[in-house]
C-alpha positions in Angstrom: -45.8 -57.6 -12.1 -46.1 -60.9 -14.0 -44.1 -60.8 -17.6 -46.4 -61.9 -20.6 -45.1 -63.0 -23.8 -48.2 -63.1 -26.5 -47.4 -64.3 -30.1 -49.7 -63.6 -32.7 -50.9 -60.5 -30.7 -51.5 -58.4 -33.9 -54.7 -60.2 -35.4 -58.1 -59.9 -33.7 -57.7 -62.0 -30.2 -54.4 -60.6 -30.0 -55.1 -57.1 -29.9 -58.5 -57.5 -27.7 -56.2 -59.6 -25.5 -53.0 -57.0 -24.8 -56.1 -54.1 -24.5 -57.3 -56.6 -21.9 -54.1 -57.1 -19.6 -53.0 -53.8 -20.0 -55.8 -52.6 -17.6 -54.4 -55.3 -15.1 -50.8 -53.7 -15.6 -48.9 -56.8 -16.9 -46.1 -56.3 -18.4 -46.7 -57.7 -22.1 -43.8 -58.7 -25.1 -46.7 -58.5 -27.8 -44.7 -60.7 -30.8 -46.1 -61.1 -34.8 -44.3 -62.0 -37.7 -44.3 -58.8 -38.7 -43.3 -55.2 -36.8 -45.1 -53.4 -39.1 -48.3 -55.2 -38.4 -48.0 -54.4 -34.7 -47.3 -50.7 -35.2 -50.8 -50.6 -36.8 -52.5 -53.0 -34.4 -50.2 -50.8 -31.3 -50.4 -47.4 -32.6 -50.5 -45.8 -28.8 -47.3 -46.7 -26.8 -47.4 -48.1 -23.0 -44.7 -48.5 -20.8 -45.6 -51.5 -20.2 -46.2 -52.8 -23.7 -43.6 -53.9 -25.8 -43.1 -55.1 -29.5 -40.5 -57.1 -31.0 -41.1 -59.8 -34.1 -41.4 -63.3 -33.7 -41.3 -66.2 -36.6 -42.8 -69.2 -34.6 -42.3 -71.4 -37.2 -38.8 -71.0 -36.7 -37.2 -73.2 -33.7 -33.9 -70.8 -34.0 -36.1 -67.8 -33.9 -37.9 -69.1 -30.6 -34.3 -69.3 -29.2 -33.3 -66.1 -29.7 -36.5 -64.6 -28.2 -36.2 -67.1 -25.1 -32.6 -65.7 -24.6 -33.9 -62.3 -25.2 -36.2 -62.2 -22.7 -35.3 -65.0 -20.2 -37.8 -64.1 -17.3 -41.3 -64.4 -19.4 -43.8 -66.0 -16.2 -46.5 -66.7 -19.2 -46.7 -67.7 -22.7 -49.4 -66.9 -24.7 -49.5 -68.8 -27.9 -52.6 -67.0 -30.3 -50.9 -67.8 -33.6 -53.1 -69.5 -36.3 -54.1 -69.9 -39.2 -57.0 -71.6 -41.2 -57.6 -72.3 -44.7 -61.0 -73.4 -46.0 -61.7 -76.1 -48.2 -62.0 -80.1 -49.1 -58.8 -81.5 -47.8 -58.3 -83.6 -50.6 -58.6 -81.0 -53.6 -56.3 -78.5 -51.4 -52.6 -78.6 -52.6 -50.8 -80.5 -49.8 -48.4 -77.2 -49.1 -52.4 -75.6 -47.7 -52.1 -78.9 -45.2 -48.5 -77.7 -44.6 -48.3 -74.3 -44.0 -51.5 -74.9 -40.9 -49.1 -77.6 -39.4 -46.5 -74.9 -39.5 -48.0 -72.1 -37.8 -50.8 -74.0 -35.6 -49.2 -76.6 -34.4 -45.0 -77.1 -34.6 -45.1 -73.5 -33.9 -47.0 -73.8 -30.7 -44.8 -76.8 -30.2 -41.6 -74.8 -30.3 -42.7 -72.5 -28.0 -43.8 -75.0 -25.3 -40.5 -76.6 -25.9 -38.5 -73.6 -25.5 -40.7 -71.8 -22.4 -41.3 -75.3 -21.1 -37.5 -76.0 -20.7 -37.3 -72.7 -18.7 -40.3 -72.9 -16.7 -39.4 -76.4 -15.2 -35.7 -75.1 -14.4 -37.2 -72.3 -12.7 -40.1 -74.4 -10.9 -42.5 -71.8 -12.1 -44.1 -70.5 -14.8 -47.6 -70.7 -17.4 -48.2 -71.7 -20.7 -51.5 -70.7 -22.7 -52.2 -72.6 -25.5 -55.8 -71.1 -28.1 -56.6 -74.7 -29.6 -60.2 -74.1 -31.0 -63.5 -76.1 -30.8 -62.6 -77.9 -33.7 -60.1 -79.3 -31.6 -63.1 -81.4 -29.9 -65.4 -82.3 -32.3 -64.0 -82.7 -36.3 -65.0 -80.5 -38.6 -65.6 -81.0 -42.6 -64.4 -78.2 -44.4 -61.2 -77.4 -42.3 -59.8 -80.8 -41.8 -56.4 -80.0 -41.9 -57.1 -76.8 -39.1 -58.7 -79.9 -37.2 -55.9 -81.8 -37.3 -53.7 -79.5 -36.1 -56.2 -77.6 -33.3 -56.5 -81.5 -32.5 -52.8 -81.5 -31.7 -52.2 -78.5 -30.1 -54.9 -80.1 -27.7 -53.4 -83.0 -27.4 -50.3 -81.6 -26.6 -51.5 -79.3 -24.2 -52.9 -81.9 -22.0 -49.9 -83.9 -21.9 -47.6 -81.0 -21.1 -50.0 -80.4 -18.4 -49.4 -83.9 -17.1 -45.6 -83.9 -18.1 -45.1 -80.4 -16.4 -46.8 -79.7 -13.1 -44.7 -82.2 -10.9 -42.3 -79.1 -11.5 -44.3 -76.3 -10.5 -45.6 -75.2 -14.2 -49.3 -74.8 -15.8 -50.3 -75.2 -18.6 -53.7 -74.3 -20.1 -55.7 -75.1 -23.3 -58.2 -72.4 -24.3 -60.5 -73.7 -27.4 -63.0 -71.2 -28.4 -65.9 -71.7 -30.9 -65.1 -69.3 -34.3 -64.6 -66.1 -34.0 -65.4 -62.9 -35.5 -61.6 -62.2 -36.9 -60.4 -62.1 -40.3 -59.0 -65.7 -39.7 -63.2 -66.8 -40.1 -64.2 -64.1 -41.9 -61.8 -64.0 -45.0 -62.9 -67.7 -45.7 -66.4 -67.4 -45.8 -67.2 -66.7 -49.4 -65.9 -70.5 -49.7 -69.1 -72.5 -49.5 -67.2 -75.3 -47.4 -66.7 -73.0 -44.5 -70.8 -72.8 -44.0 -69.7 -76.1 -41.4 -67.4 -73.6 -39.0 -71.2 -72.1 -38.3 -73.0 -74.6 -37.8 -73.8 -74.8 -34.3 -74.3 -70.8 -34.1 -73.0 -67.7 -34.2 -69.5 -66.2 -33.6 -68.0 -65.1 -30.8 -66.2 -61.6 -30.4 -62.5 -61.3 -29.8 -62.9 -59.8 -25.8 -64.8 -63.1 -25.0 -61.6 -65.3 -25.5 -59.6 -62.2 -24.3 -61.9 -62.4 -20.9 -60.6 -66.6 -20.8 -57.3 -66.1 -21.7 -57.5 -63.6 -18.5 -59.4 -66.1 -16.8 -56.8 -68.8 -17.3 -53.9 -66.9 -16.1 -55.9 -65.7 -12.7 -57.1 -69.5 -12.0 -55.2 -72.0 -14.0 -57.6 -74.1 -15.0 -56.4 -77.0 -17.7 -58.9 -76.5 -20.3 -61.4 -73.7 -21.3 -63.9 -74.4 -23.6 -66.4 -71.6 -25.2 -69.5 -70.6 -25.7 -71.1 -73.1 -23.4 -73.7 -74.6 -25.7 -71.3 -75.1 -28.5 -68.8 -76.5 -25.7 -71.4 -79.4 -25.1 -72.3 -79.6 -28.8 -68.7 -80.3 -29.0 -68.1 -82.6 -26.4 -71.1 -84.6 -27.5 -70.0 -84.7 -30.8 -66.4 -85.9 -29.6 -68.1 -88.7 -27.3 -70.3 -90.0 -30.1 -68.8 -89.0 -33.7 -71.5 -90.5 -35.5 -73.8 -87.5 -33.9 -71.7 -85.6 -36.9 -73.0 -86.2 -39.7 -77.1 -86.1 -38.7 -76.0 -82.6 -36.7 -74.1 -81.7 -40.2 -77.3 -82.3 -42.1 -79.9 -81.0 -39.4 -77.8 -77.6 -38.8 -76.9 -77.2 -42.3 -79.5 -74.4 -43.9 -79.2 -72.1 -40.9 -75.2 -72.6 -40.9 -75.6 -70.8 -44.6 -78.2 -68.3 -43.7 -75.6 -66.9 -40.7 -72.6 -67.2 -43.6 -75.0 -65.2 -46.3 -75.5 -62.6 -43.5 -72.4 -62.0 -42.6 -70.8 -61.9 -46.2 -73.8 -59.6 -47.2 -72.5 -57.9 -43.9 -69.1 -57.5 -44.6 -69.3 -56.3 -47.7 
């Protein structure tokens, strides 16, 4: 049976994710920064599931899991983090801590796995990028940025890896219903992370992250219509600013629902 490592796996994707390859008996290292976390996300044991705590910001940290557990198959990178607001009236350390967590953390890991994978001719690396990878979005420009790069990375690493036998796949979902979207909405700026719908719930990108490791596609993109609102977007950038304007009173209706919603 194929040997998943997940990071992040105790926020929303993450847990829909390890339900979801449990039931196709994978063996799963289910990783967060905290143990404690996972307990509560985990609270059933499964043979096949195991916990263990992983800092991915940490390059040494990565090391010591990769010699921990040496014969991972796949990597699945879910870590992130977004913080809502103007880039330029954010303290820089906002700008920081994103480039921390969504992007050198992913990098370390693709560094670490990578080097294995190649020596071993085999092996898959999921990276979760995000639609705002594709098409900019005001509001989170420093989660752009960095979903940007994790994207960007991915597809080089794709390139860079499969002359040896290795995969690697970029997933990059529209916004989803976790606490990662839903603790920033009572910031007006994150009415733009809505703007071309709805949100999607944490089994649909735990169906294409299983989707990707069955097939091994490069990229997954999701929903569809916000996948070619997206692309459009990324094709013709000044489409950005009439969509912002156009989409703009319903984007705040769906963020007034879902606050009056959630509380």
């Amino acid at each position: 049976m194929p040997k998943i490592l997940l990071t992040g796996a105790a926020g929303g994707i993450g847990q829909a994710t390890v339900q979801r390859l449990l039931q196709t008996n994978h063996i799963l290292i289910a990783t967060d920064l905290s143990l404690q976390r996972l307990h509560a996300a985990f609270p059933e044991p499964h043979p096949n599931l195991h916990l263990d705590t992983l800092d991915v910001t940490s390059f040494a940290a990565w090391q010591e899991t990769a010699q921990k557990y040496p014969d991972i198959d796949i990597l699945v990178q879910l870590s992130g983090i977004m913080r809502v607001g103007w880039f330029i009236e954010q303290p820089i350390e906002v700008f920081e801590a994103q480039l921390r967590i969504n992007l050198l953390g992913i990098a370390y890991g693709c560094k670490v796995y990578g080097e294995i994978f190649q020596a071993r001719h085999r092996g898959h690396i999921v990276n979760i990028a995000s639609l705002a990878g594709v098409a900019a979005i005001p509001g989170i420009a420093g989660y752009t940025a960095t979903k940007f790069g994790v994207r960007g990375l991915s597809l080089a690493l794709a390139e860079e890896l499969r002359p040896h036998g290795v995969y690697v796949t970029v997933i990059c979902p529209g916004p989803v219903r976790t606490p990662l979207i839903l603790d920033e909405l009572p910031r007006p700026e994150s009415v733009f992370t809505l703007s071309a719908g709805g949100l999607l719930e944490p089994v649909e990108v735990a169906q294409a992250i299983e989707r990707a490791i069955r097939r091994r596609p490069l990229e997954i993109t999701l929903p569809f219509t916000k996948s070619v609102a997206a692309r459009l977007v990324s094709l013709f950038p000044g489409l950005q600013r009439w969509a912002a304007r156009l989409l703009a009173a319903g984007a705040e209706r769906r963020r007034q629902k879902l606050l009056q919603t959630k509380v």
